[in-house]
C-alpha positions in Angstrom: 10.4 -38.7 -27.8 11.2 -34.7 -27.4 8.6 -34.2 -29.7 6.2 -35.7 -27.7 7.6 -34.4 -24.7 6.9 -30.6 -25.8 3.2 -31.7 -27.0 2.9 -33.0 -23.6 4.3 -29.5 -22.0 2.4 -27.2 -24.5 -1.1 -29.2 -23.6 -0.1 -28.5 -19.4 0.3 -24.6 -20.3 -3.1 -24.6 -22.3 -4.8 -25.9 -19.8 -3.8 -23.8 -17.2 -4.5 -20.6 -19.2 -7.6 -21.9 -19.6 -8.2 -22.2 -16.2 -6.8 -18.8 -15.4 -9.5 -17.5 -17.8 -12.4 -19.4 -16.3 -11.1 -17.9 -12.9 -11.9 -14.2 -14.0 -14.6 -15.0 -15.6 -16.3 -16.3 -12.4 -15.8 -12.8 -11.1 -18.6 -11.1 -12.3 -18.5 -8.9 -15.2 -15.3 -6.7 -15.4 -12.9 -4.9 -18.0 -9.8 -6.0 -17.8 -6.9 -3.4 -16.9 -3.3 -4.5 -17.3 -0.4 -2.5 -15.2 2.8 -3.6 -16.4 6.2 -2.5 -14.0 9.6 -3.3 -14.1 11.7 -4.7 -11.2 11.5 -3.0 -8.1 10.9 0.6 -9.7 7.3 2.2 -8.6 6.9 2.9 -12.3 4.1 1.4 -14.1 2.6 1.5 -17.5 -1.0 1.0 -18.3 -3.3 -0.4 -21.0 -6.7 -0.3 -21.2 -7.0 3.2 -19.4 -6.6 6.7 -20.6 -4.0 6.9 -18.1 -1.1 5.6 -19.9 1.5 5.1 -16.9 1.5 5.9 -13.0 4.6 6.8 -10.8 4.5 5.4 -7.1 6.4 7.7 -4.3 6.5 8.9 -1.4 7.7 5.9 1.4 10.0 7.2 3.4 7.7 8.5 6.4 8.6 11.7 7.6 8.3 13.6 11.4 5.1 15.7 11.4 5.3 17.1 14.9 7.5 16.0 18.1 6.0 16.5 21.7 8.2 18.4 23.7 10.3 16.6 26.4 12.0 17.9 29.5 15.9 19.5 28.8 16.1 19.6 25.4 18.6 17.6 22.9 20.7 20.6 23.3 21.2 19.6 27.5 21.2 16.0 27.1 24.3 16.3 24.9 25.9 18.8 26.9 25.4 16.8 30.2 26.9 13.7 28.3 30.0 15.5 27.0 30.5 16.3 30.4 29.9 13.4 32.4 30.4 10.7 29.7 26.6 9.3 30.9 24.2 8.7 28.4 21.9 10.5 28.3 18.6 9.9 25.8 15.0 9.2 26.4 11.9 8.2 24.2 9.5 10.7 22.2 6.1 10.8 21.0 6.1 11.5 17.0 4.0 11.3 14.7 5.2 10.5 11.1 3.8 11.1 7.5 4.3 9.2 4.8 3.9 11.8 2.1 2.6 9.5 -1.0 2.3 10.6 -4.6 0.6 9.1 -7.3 1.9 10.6 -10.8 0.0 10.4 -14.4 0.9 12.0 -17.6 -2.8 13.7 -17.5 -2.9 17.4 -15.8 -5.3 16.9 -13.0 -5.0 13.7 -12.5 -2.5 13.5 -9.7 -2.9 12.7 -6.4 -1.2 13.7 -3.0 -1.9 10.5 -0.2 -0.6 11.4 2.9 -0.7 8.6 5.6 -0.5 9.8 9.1 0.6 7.2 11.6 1.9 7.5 15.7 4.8 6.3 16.8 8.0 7.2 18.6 11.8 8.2 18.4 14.4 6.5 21.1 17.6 8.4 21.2 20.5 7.2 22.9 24.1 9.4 23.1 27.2 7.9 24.2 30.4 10.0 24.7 33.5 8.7 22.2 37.1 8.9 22.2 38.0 10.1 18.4 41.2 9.3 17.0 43.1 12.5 17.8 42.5 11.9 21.7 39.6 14.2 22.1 35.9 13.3 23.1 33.2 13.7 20.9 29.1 12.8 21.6 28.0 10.4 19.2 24.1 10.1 18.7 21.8 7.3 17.9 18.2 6.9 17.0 15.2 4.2 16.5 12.2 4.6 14.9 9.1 2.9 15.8 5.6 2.7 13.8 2.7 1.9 15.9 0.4 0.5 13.2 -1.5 -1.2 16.1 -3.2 1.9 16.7 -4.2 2.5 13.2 -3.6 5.2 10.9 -5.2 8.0 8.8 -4.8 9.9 5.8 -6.3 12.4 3.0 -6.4 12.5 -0.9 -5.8 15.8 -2.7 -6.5 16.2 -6.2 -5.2 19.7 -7.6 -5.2 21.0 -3.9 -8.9 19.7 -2.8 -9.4 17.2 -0.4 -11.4 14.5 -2.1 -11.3 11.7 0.1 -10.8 10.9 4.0 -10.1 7.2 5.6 -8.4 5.2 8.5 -5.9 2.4 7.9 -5.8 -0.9 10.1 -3.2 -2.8 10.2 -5.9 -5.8 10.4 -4.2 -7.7 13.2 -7.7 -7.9 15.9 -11.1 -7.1 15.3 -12.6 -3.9 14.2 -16.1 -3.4 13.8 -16.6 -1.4 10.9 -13.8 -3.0 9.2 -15.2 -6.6 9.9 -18.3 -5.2 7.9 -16.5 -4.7 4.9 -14.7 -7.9 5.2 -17.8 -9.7 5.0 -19.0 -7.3 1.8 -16.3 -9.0 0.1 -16.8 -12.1 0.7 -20.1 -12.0 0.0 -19.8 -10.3 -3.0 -17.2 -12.9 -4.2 -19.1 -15.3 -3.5 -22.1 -13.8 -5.7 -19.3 -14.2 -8.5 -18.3 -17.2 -8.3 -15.4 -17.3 -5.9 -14.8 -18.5 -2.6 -12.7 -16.1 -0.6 -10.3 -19.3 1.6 -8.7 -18.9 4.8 -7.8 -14.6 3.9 -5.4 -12.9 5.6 -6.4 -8.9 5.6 -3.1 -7.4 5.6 -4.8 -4.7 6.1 -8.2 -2.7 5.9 -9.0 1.0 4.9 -12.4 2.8 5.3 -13.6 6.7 4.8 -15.2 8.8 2.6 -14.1 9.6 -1.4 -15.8 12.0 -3.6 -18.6 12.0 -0.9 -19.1 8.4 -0.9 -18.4 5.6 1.8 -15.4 3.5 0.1 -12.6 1.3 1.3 -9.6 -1.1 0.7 -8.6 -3.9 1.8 -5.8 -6.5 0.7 -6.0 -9.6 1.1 -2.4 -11.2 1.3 -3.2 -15.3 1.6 -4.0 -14.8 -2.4 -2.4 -11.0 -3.3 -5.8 -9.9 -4.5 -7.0 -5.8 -3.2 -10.6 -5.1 -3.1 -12.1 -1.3 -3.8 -15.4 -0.9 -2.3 -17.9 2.3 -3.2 -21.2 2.3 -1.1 -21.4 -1.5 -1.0 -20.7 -1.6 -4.4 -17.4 -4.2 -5.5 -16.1 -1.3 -8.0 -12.4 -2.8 -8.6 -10.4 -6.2 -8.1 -6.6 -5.9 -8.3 -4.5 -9.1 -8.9 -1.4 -7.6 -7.7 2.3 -9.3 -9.3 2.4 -11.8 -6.6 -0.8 -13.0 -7.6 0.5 -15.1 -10.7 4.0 -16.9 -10.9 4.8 -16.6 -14.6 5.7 -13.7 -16.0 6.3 -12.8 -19.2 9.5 -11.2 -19.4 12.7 -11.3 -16.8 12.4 -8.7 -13.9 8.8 -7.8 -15.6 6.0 -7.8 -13.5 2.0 -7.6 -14.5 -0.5 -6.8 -12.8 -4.0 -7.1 -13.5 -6.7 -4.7 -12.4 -10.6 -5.6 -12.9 -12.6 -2.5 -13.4 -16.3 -2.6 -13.1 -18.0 -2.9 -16.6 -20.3 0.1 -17.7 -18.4 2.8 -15.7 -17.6 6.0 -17.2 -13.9 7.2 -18.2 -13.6 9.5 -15.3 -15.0 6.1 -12.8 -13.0 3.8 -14.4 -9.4 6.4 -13.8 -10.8 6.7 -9.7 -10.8 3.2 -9.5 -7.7 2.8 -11.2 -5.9 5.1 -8.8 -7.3 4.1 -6.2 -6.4 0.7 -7.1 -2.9 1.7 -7.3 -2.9 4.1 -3.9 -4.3 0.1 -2.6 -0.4 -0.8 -3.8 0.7 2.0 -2.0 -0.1 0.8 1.2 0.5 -2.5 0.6 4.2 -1.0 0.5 4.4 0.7 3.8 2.0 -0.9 5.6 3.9 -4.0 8.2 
């Protein structure tokens, strides 16, 4: 009976790999890049590519620039150590979230700064400390106003090689809605029927002097890389597939256009990968 059993269970597994493989090979023709990463580490190895591993970093947004407000923080916690009022008020930031993108090849590197607007709220509230003396204890809240979209650059060994925007894909936008509609046409053309999406989010500009953009698709975990209305990369990202092969191991599968160069096929693998960037810090 438990032999039987495990028959049964090995026949269920083969004939979902078998439908896993039928599934990418509706998708046009593409090599097959596998990114392998371990827990939540932004590590990740790669096979397939001349790039053997790439090193994610670079989320914790930092202030660019503050506009200047009325009194200073030096008054407003001078008049609240004084008068025990509290005083605060809201300002205008905007933040950078300084990405990196880290290979084992010289050159290969990428800076990915992401600008986005948003604000700082400070409130101060004069304490009584322990020892019977008054002390002005400061708080603050951060806000990201993804609503308004954000912006960013690329530098490879100090050159600016690509420019975009980043939508937080929460209401129409028209150039945006464009390349929404190149992918699912262009899945379609495949073999695959893009159901009910969910775009997460949607990035457009210019890389190596061509149009290109992102976008990820989060009903079914899959990004898209776009050159000049051309489906270059498909990126399965880990939440794509349930199994995995080995505990806390995560793999992630990147479908790289057939007949491109080595040099094509490493852009489109980092840019891929910047595409799991911003699926980190974007809400």
């Amino acid at each position: 009976m438990k032999r039987k059993s495990l028959l049964l269970l090995c026949l269920f597994y083969c004939i979902i790999s078998e439908s896993e493989i039928k599934a990418q090979e509706t998708k046009g023709t593409y090599d097959t890049i596998h990114i392998y990463g371990k827990g939540n580490k932004r590590k990740y190895t790669v096979e397939g590519s001349r790039i053997g591993y790439i090193e994610l970093a670079g989320y914790n947004p930092a202030v660019v620039h503050k506009l200047a407000k009325f009194g200073g923080d030096l008054v407003g916690e001078s008049l609240t150590s004084l008068t025990g009022i509290g005083f605060g008020g809201t300002r205008d930031i905007e933040f950078v979230y300084p990405g990196h993108l880290d290979t084992p090849i010289s050159g290969c590197d990428w800076q990915m700064n992401v600008y986005c607007d948003g604000s700082i709220t400070t409130e101060r509230n004069r304490v009584k400390n322990s020892d019977g003396s008054h002390s002005v204890q400061t708080t603050e809240q951060r806000y990201y106003y993804w609503d308004r979209g954000a912006k960013g650059i690329i530098l490879e060994k100090g050159d600016t090689i690509g420019r975009y925007q980043v939508f937080s894909y929460s209401s129409s936008e028209p150039k945006a809605d464009e390349y929404i509609s190149l992918v699912t046409r262009k899945e379609k053309e495949n073999g695959y029927d893009v159901y009910n999406p969910v775009w997460k989010y949607v990035l457009y500009g210019e890389f190596r002097g061509k149009e290109c953009a992102i976008l990820f698709n989060s009903s079914e975990n899959i990004i898209y890389y776009i050159v000049d209305s051309d489906l270059k990369g498909i990126l399965l990202t880990d939440s794509y597939s349930i199994r995995q092969r080995r505990k806390d191991r995560i793999e992630i599968k990147l479908l790289a256009q057939e007949n491109t160069d080595e040099n094509q096929k490493n852009d489109i693998l980092r840019m891929a990968m910047f595409g799991q960037f911003l699926l980190f810090i974007t809400p």
